[in-house]
Each structure stands twice: as structure tokens, then as C-alpha cells.
C-alpha positions as CSV (number, residue, x, y, z in Angstrom):
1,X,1.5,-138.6,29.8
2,X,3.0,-135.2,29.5
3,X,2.7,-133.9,26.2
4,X,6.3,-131.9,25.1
5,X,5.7,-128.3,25.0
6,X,5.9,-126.6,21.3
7,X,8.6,-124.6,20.4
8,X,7.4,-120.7,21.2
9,X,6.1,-118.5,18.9
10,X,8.6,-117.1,16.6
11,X,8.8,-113.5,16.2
12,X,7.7,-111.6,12.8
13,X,10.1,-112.0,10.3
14,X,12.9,-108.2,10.7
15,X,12.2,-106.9,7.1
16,X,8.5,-107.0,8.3
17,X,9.4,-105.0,11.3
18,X,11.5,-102.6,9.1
19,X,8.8,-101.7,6.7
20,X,6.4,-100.8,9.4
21,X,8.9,-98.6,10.8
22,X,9.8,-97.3,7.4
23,X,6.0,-96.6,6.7
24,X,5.1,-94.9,10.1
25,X,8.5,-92.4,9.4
26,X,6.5,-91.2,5.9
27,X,3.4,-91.2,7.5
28,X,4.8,-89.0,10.0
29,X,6.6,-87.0,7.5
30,X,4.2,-86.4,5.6
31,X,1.9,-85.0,8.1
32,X,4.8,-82.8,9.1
33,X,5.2,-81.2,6.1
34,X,1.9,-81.2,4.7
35,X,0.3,-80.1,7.6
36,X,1.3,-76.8,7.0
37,X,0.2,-76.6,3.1
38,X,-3.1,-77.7,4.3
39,X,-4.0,-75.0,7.1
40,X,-2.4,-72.0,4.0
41,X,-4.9,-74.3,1.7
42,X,-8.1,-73.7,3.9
43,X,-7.1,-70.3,5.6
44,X,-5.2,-68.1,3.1
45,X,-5.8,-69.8,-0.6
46,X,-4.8,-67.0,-2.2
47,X,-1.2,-67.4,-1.1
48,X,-0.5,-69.9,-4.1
49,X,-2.2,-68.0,-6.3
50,X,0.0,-64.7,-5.4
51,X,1.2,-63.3,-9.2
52,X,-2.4,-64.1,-10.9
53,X,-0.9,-67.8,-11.2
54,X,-0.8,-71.1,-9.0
55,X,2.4,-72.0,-7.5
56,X,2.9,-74.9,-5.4
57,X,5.1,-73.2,-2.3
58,X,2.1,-70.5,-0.5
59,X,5.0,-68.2,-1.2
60,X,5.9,-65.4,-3.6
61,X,9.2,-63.5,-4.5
62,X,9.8,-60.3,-6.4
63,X,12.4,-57.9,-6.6
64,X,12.1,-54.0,-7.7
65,X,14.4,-50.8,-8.6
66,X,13.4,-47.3,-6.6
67,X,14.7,-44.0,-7.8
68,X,14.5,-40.6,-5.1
69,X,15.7,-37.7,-6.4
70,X,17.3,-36.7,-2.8
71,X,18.5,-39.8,-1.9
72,X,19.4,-42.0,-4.9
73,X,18.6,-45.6,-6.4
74,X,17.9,-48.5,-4.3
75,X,16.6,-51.8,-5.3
76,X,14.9,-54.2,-3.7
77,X,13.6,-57.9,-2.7
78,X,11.2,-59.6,-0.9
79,X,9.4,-62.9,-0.4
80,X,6.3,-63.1,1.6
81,X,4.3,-65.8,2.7
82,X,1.1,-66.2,5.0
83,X,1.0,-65.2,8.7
84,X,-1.3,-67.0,10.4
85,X,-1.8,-67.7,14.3
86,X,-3.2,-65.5,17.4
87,X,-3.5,-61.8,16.9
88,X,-3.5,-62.1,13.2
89,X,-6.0,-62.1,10.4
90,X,-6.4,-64.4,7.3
91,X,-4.8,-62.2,4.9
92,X,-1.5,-60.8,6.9
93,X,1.9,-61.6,5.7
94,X,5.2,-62.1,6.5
95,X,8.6,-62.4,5.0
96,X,12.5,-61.2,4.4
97,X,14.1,-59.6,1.8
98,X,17.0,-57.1,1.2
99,X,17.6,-53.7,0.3
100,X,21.2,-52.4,-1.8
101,X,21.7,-48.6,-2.4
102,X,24.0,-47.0,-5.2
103,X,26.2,-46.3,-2.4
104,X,27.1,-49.8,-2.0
105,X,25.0,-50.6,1.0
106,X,23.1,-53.7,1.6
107,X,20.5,-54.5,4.1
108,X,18.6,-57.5,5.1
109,X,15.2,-57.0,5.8
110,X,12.4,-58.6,7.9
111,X,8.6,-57.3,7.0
112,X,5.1,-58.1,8.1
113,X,2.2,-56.6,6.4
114,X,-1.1,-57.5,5.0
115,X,-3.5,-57.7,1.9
116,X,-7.3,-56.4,1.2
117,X,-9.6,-58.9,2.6
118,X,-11.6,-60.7,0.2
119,X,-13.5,-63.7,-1.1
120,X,-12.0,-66.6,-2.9
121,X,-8.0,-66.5,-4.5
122,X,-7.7,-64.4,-6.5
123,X,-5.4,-61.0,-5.1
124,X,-5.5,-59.0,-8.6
125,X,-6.5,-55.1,-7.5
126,X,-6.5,-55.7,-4.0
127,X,-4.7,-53.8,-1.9
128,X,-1.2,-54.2,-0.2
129,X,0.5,-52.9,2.5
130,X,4.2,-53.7,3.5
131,X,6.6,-52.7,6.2
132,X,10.1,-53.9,5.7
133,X,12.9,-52.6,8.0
134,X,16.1,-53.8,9.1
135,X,16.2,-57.0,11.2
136,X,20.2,-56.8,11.7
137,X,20.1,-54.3,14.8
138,X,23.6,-54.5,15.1
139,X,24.0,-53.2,11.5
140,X,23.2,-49.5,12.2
141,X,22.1,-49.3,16.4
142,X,18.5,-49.4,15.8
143,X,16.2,-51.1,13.4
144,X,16.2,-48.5,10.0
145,X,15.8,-48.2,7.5
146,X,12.2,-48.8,8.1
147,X,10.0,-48.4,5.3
148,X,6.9,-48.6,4.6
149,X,5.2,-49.5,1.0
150,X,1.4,-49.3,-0.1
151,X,-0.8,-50.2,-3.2
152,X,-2.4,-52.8,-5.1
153,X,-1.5,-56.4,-7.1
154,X,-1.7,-55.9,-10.9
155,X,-0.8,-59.2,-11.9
156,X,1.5,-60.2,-12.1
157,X,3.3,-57.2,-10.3
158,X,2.7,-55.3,-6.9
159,X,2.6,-51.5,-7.9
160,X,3.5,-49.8,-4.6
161,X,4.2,-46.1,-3.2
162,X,6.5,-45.6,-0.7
163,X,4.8,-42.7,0.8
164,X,7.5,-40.9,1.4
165,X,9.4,-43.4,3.8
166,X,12.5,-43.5,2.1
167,X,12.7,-39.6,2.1
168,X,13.0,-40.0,5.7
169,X,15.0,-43.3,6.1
170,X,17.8,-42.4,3.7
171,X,19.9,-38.7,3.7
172,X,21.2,-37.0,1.0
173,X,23.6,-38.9,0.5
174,X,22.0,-42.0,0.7
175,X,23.3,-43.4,3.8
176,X,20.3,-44.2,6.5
177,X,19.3,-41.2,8.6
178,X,20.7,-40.5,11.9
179,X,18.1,-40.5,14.8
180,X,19.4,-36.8,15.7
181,X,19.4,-35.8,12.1
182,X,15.5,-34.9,11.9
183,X,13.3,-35.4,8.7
184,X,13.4,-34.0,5.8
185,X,11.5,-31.2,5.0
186,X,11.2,-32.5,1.3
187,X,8.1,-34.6,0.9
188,X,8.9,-36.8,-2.2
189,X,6.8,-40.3,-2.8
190,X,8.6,-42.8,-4.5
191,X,7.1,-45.5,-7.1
192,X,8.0,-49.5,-6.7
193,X,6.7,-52.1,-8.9
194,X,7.9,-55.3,-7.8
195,X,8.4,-58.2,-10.1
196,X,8.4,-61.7,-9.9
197,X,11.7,-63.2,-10.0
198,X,14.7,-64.4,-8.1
199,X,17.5,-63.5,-5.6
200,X,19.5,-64.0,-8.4
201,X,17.9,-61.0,-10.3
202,X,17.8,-59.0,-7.7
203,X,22.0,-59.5,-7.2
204,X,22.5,-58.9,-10.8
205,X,20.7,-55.4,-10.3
206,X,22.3,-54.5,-7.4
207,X,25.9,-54.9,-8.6
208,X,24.6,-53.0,-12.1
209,X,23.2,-50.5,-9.7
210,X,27.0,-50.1,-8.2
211,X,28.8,-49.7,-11.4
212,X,26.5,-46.7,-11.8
């Protein structure tokens, strides 16, 4: 005699099914978005320890005033973080930033550069080198001002010289020099000493900097 056949097999239960789903999305995430912390971890250490302190984000911001005595007061900001990949070494950076003038100009910057090699984390008195220039072509024609900074972390600040860059981005006047226009015969070198802070410092010096 023919046995009946059993009812078929019932499928998992759906809150089962949901928090397998919901558990492979933060698995995923989380290798998205660590993945990245991880390579800056093994490869460039020293990024979250940029200032003499550790910082979670491999990424450090500071803002500066600059003083020429041809071309006027500027300040500036940056933030710079790791560049790693092809063609690049363990301790080049990368980053954006702006630039405001007493004239009332502001630029938005894009910068590469790179840091003394060395052992371990810590960055105090090794050197820096930093070329930020404008990244808005459409601003001015071409990409200036490009500038062009060089000196050494004392932490928590980056003490820089401009070697004479913003001599020959910036006329007189302070507006950026035309292509046409030639250097400047003056060589002046300007001091920066950037310091760790915010956007929002940076803002409130650059609209002081205008009431000048």
C-alpha cells in the first residue's frame, strides 16, 4: 500500500532570512570602509599620528596666515592625507585646501606632496614638502596660483618656507600674476607655520584678514 507523501519541506522561517541578509550588508560594509584604514595602518602609520598625536581619520588639517611685503597677507588651509598606489611612495600625500588674500580673493586648492622617509610613526623633524595650486582652471585660465611650501613638522605645527613662490604667483597688488607679466625681480621667502585646526578657523581669519 502506497504510503501518502509528507507535506514538503517548509522554507526557513523570513526573519531568519533577513538577518542573514542584514549581517552579510555589515560584513560587507565593514570591509568597505575599513579596508581602507587598514592598508594607511600597514603602509603609511604615521598618517594618524600627523600633529605628534593619534587621530582616528589617517588625515590632518591646519590652517596658516602668510605676510609678503610685495604682495600682501594671505592665509591659508589644507588637509592632507596618504597617497598611496602606482608611481608613488609610502610617505607621499595628497589633499585640498584654500587660499584667501587681503584683496578679497579666495581660491580652492588641490596639492600633492610628500614627507621625509623614515622608520616607525612618528613625523616630528621630518621634512615636508607641499605643492598646492589652483584646481578651479576656469577660475583664472590656467592652474595659479601654484605654490610651493618646504620645511619640517614641529609638533604639533608644520613650519614651512615658501621659497619665494608667492613672490612670483601674486603681483603687487596681490592679484595672481599674469603669464605675460614676468617674475619679479624681488626675491622675498615667506614664513608659514600651519596649525591644527578647522575650516571654521581658517573662515574666521580670512574675513578678519578682509576687514584689514
Amino acid at each position: 500500500m502506497q504510503q501518502p507523501e509528507g507535506p514538503p519541506p517548509s522554507s526557513p522561517p523570513a526573519p531568519r532570512r533577513t538577518r542573514h541578509s542584514l549581517l552579510m550588508l555589515v560584513a560587507l560594509a565593514v570591509l568597505a570602509f575599513g579596508l581602507p584604514f587598514a592598508i594607511d595602518a600597514v603602509f603609511a602609520p604615521w598618517a594618524f599620528f600627523m600633529g605628534g598625536h593619534f587621530h582616528l581619520n589617517p588625515k590632518w588639517t591646519g590652517w596658516g596666515r602668510m605676510h609678503s611685503n610685495t604682495s600682501g597677507d594671505y592665509v591659508i588651509y589644507i588637509t592632507i592625507s596618504p597617497s598611496l598606489g602606482r608611481g608613488h611612495s609610502f610617505t607621499d600625500i595628497t589633499g585640498k585646501g584654500a587660499l584667501c588674500t587681503q584683496r578679497g580673493d579666495n581660491y580652492r586648492l588641490s596639492m600633492a606632496g610628500s614627507f621625509e622617509e623614515g622608520s616607525g610613526a612618528n613625523l616630528q623633524g621630518r621634512t615636508a614638502t607641499i605643492y598646492p595650486h589652483n584646481y578651479d582652471p576656469g577660475h583664472t585660465g590656467h592652474n595659479d596660483p601654484s605654490l610651493e611650501f618646504r620645511g619640517r613638522w614641529n609638533d604639533p605645527d608644520l613650519v614651512l618656507d615658501d621659497g619665494g613662490s608667492i613672490n612670483q604667483a601674486f603681483d603687487a597688488g596681490g592679484a595672481v600674476a599674469k603669464k605675460n607679466q614676468g617674475h619679479s625681480p624681488i626675491k622675498e621667502s615667506v614664513s608659514l607655520t600651519l596649525h591644527e585646526g578647522s575650516r571654521t578657523d581658517f573662515d574666521a581669519a580670512c574675513a578678519a584678514l578682509k576687514r584689514k
